[in-house]
C-alpha positions in Angstrom: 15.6 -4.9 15.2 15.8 -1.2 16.1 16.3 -0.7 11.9 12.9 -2.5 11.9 10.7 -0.8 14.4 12.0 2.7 13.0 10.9 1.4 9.5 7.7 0.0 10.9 6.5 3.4 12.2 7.1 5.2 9.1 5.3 1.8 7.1 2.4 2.6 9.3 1.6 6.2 8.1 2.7 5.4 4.5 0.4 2.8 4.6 -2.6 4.9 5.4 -1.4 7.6 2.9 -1.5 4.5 0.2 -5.2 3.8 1.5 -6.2 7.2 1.1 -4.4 7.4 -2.6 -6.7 4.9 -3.4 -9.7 7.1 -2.5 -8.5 9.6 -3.9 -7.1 8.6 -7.4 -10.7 7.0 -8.4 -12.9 9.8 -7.2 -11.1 13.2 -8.3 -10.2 10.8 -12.1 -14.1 10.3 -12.4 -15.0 13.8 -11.4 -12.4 16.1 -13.8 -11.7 15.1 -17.3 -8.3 14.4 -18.7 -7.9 18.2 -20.2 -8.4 19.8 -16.1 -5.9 16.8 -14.6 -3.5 18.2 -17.5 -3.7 22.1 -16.8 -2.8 20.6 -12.8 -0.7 18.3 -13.4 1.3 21.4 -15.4 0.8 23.7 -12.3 2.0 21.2 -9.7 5.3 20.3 -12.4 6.6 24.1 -12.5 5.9 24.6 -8.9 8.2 21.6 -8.0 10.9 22.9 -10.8 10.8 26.5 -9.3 10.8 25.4 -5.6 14.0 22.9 -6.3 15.8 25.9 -7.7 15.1 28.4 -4.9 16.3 26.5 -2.3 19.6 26.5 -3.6 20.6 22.9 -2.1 20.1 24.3 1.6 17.8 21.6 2.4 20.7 19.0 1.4 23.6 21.1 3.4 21.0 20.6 6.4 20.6 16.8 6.2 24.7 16.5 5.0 25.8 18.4 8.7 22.8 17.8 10.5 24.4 14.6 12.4 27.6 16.4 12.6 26.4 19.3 15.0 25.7 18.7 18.7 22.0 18.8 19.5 22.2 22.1 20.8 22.9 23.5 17.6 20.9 22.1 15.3 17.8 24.5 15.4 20.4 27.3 14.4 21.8 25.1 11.7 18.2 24.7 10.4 17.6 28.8 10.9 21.0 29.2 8.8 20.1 26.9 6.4 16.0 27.7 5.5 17.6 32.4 5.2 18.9 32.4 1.8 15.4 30.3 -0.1 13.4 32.6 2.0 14.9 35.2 0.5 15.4 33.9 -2.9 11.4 33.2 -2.7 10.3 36.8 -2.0 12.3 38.2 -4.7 11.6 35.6 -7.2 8.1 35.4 -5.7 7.6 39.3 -7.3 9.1 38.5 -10.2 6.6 35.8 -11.0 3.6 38.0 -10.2 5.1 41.1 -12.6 5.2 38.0 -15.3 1.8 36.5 -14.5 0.2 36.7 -17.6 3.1 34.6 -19.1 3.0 32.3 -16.3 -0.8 31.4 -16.4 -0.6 31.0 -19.8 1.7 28.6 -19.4 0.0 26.7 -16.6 -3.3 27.5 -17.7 -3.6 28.3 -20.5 -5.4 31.8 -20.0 -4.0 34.5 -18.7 -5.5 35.3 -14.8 -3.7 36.9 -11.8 -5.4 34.6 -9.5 -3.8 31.6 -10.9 -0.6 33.2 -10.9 -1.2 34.3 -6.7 -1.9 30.7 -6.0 1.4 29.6 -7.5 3.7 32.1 -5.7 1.7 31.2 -2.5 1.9 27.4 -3.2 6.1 27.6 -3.9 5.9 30.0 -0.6 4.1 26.7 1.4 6.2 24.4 0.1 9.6 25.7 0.9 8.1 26.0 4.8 6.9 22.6 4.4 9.9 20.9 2.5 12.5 22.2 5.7 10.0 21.8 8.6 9.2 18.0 7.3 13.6 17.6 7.0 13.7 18.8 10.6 11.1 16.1 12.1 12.3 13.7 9.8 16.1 14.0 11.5 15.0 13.8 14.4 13.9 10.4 13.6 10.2 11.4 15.1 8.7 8.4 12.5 5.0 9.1 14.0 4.7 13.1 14.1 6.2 12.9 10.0 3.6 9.9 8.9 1.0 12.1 10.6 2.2 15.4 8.3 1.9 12.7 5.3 -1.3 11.9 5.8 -2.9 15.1 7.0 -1.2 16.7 3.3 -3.0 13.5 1.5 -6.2 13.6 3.5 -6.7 17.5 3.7 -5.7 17.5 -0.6 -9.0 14.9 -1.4 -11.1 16.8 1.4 -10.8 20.2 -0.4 -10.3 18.8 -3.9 -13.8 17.0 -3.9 -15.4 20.4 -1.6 -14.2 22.7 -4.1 -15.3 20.6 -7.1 -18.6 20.2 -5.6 -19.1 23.6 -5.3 -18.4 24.6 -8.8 -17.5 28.1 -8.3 -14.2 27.4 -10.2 -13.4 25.4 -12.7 -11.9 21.5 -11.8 -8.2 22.2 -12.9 -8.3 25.6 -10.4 -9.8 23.5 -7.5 -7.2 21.3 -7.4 -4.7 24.0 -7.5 -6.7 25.3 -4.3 -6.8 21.9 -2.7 -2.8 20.7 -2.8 -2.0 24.7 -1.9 -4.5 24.6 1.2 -3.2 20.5 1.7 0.1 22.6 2.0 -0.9 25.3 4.5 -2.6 22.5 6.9 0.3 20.3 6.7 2.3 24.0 8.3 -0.1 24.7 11.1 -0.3 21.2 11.7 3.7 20.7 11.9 3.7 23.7 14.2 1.3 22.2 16.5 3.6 19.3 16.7 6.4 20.6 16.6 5.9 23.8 18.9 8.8 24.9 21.0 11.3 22.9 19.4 12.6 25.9 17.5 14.5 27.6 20.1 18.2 28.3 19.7 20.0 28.2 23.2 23.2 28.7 21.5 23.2 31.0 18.2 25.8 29.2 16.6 27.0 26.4 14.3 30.3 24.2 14.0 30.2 24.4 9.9 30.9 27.5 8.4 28.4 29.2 6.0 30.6 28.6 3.1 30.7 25.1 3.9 26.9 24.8 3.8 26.9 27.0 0.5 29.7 24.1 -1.1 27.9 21.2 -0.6 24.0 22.8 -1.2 25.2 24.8 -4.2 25.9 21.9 -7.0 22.3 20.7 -5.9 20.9 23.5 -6.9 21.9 22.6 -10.4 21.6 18.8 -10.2 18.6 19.1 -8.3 16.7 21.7 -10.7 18.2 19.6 -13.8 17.3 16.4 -12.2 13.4 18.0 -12.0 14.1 18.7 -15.5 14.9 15.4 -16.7 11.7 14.1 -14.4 9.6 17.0 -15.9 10.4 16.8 -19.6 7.6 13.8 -20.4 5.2 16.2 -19.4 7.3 19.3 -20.7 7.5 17.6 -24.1 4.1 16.1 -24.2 2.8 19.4 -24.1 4.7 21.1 -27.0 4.1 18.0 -29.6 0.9 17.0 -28.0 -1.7 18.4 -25.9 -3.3 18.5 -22.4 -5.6 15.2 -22.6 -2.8 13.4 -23.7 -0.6 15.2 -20.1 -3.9 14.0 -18.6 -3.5 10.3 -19.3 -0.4 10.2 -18.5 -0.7 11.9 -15.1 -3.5 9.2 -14.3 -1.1 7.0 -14.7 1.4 8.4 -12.7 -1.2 9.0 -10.6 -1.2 5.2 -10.2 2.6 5.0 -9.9 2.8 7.6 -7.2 1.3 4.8 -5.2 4.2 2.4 -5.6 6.2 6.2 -4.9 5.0 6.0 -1.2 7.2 3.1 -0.7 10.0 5.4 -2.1 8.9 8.4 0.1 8.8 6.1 3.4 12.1 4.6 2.7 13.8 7.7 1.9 12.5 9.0 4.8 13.8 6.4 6.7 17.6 5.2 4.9 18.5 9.1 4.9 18.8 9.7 8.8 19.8 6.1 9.0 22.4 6.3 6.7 23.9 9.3 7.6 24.1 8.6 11.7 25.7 4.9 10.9 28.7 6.7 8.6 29.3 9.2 11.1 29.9 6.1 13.6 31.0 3.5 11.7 33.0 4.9 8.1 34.5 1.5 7.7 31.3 -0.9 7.8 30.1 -1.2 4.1 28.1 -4.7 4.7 25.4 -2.8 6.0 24.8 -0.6 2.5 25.2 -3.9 0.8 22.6 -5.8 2.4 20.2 -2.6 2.1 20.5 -2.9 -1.2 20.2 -6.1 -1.8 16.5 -6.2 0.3 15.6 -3.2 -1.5 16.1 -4.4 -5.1 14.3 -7.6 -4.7 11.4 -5.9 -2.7 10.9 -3.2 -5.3 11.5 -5.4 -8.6 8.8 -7.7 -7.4 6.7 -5.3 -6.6 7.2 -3.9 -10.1 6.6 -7.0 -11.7 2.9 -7.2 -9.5 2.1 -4.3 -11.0 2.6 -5.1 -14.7 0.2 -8.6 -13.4 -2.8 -6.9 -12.3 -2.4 -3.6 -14.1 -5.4 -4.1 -16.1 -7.5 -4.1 -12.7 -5.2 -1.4 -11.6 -6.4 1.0 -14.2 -9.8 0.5 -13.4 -9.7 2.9 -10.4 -9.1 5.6 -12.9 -12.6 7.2 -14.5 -13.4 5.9 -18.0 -11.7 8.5 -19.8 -8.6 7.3 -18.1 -8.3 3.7 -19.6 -5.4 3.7 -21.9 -3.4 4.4 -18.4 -3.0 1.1 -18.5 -0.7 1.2 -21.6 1.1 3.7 -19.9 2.3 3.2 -16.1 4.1 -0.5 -16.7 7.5 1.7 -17.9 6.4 4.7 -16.0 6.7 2.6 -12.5 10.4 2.6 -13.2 10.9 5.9 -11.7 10.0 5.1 -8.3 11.9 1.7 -8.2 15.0 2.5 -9.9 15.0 6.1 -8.0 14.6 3.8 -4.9 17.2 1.6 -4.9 19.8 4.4 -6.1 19.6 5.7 -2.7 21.2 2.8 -1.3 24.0 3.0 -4.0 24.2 7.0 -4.7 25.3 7.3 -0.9 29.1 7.9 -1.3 28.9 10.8 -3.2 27.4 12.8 -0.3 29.4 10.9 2.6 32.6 12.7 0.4 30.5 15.7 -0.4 31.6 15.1 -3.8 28.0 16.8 -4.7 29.5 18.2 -8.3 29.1 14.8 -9.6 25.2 15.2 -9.4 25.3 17.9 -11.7 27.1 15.4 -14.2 24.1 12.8 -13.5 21.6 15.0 -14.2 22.6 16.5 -17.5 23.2 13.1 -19.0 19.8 12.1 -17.4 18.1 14.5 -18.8 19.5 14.7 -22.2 18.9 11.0 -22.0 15.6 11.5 -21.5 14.5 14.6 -23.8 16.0 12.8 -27.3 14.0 9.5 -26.1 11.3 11.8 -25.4 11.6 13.4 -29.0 11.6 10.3 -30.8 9.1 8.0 -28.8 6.2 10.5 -28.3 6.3 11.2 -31.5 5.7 7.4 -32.1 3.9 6.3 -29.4 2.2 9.3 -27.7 1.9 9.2 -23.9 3.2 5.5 -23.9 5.9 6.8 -25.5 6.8 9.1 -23.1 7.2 6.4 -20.2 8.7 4.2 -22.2 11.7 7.0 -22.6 11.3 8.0 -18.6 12.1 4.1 -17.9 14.8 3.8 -20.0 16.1 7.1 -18.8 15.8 6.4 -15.1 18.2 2.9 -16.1 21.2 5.8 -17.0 20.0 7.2 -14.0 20.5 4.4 -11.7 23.9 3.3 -13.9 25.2 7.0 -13.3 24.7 7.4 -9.8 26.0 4.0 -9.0 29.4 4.3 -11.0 30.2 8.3 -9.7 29.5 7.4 -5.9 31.6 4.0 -6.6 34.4 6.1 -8.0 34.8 7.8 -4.6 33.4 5.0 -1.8 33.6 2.0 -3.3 30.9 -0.6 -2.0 31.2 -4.3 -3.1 27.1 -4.2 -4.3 26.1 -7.5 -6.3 25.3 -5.5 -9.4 26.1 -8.3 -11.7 23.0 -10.0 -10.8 21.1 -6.5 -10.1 21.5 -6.2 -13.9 20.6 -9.4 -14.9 17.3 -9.4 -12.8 16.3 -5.7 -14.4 16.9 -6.6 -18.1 14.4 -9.3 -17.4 11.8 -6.9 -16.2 12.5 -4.7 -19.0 11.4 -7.2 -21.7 8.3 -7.4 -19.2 7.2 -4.0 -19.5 8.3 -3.3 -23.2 5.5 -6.1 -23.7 2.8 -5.1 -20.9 3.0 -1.6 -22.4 1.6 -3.1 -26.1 -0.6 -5.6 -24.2 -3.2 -6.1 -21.9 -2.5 -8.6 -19.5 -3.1 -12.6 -21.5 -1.2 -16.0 -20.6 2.0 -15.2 -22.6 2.4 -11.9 -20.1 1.6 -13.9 -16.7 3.8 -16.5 -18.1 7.1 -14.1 -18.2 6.1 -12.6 -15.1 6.5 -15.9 -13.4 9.9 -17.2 -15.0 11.5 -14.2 -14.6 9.9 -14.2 -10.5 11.4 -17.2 -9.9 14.8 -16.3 -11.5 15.2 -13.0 -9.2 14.1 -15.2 -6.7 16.5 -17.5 -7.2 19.5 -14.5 -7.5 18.3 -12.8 -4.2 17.9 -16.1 -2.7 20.6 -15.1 0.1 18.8 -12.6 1.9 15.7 -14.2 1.4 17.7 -17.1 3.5 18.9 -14.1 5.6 15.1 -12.7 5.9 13.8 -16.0 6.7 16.1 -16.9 9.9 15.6 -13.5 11.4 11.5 -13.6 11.0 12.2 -17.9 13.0 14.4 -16.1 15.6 11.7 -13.7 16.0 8.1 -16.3 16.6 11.3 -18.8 18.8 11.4 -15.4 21.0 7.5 -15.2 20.9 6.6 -18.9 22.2 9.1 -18.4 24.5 
């Protein structure tokens, strides 16, 4: 029950963030064409590759030790911990601006300073945000980080439609404004909330620097080659295609990001969790299984939903946006398959075996770029998420076996596998088709078959939800 009401609170702010994406996604797609969401969705892609690199893996050393410090210390650990990508960013930060041309052309496709500014001072926000929203997020304060959430949403569609409005820039350069100054509020905002709470009464940590360094460092391979592997549809829709085409797709991943939240708000909550009951209880795998278990059939169903009524689901993207709906059935994959790797990915960073991710991520990504090569070519942006689903299956496969390899966990993956073959023939056919008879048709039989495999903790789900209106009446 305490698992639940923790969940529950960060459910609450995730759902409001999804209300708000719904605002948001049909009003900025029917104001900027798919060229402007293209140049964007490029700006916001590099800024998340650069930011992953310069923070080295420091923000995974502080969640990895974070439980393992007394209280006291952990505002020094966070200090120790946010030094080096502050001072990775300033250097780096220069080096970008010396290079700007190269970079906004790259972005932008024009040279200009002023798009090249934004994006050092956007990376800058980010890394501030990124270690503040860790430090809340440990703390297991659910309310104060679904408030950041939505105040980053809410402030990006408030400034995106003002500066649009205004038309002093052009659309692509607004919303560059918009998610940088979404950025900056979501700081002054966690300061507010989180004011005093920095201070260090004891300047000191139990884990030694190089310790911190040893676990972070592989991530800041994995991690930047991981972004890689997430960034090369876009990457390599640019370089044998062009920026409508990144334009479509992004509306459609704009769509996705939706079912993302659900990733965001459980991540946000197994992390901690996770962490805190392996410090106490090493031995107790049942609890990891059952996670799992609940999180596959909730996210599989959910996928299969959104195949159903993705016809109607497209139409909160502008006009221009409509072939979307070829594209996000596949594309959904990343969120659900990223999701329930968490609860099977675990082990590798209970052993801080963290040179394994580096292995994941190259195969990932080379996974991903020759699918890439090959299906874009064929299929255009449908291609491209049709190779990003696929991909994200090694993904899952690879995470799974390396963190099995070194904490075994008896997961039911037999009928895991079973139930996500099944939605692959789903989506290889809603991705061709708009949604007839012969689609609602699969989407039912293979329902009722997951059903039927998960049936357990459905049974499990179902006595604890009775125990729950028993305690009510009484």
């Amino acid at each position: 029950m305490k698992l639940l009401k923790a969940f529950s609170k960060y459910a609450v702010g995730t759902f409001i963030v999804l209300i708000i994406g719904f605002v948001t996604t049909p009003i900025l797609t029917r104001m900027i064409s798919t060229l402007d969401m293209g140049r964007y969705s490029m700006f916001i892609t590099l800024g998340n590759l650069i930011f992953t690199l310069l923070c080295l893996g420091m923000d995974q050393s502080y969640l990895r030790f974070y439980n393992e410090e007394k209280i006291e210390n952990r505002n020094y650990l966070l200090k120790i911990c946010l030094r080096l990508p502050i001072a990775i960013f300033f250097l780096s930060g220069s080096i970008l601006l010396l290079f700007n041309k190269q970079l906004s052309e790259y972005i932008y496709g024009k040279q200009s300073f002023g798009i090249a500014l934004l994006f050092v001072i956007y990376i800058g926000a980010f890394i501030f945000d990124r270690f503040w929203t860790l430090k809340i997020q440990m703390a297991q304060r659910e309310i104060a980080y679904s408030v950041l959430n939505i105040i980053r949403k809410l402030m990006y569609l408030v400034a995106g439609v003002f500066l649009i409005t205004l038309s002093v820039w052009e659309n692509s350069i607004s919303l560059m404004l918009a998610i940088t100054i979404a950025e900056i509020f979501v700081l002054i905002f966690a300061r507010f909330i989180d004011r005093g709470n920095w201070k260090c009464k004891i300047k000191g940590i139990n884990t030694s620097y190089k310790k911190l360094l040893k676990y972070g460092f592989p991530f800041a391979f994995s991690s930047t080659i991981t972004l890689i592997f997430h960034s090369t549809d876009k990457i390599m829709l640019k370089a044998f295609s062009d920026y409508h085409n990144i334009g479509i797709y992004s509306g459609a991943q704009s769509i996705v990001n939706m079912l993302a939240q659900a990733q965001a708000v459980f991540v946000a909550f197994w992390i901690p969790t996770a962490y805190e009951h392996y410090s106490k209880h090493k031995e107790d795998k049942t609890f990891y299984v059952t996670m799992n278990k609940i999180v596959s059939y909730v996210m599989l169903m959910s996928l299969i939903g959104l195949v159903c009524f993705k016809d109607i689901i497209v139409l909160l993207l502008g006009e221009s946006y409509r072939d979307a709906t070829y594209v996000f059935p596949f594309l959904a994959f990343m969120p659900v398959m990223s999701t329930i790797s968490e609860t099977t990915v675990m082990g590798i960073n209970f052993k801080q075996k963290t040179s394994y991710h580096i292995y994941i991520s190259i195969i990932s990504m080379i996974t991903n770029i020759i699918g890439n090569y090959f299906f874009i070519t064929w299929f255009g942006a449908t291609g491209a998420a049709i190779s990003t689903g696929l991909s994200y299956g090694v993904f899952f496969v690879l995470r799974t076996y390396f963190a099995q390899k070194v904490f075994p966990i008896p997961f039911a993956l037999k009928r895991y596998a079973v139930a996500v073959i099944l939605v692959y023939f789903l989506e290889i056919y809603g991705s061709f088709y708009c949604v007839n008879g012969i689609l609602l048709m699969f989407a039912l039989i293979i329902s009722s078959i997951i059903t039927w495999l998960y049936k357990d903790i459905i049974i499990v789900g179902y006595k604890i939800l009775q125990e729950k209106c028993n305690k009510k009446r009484e």
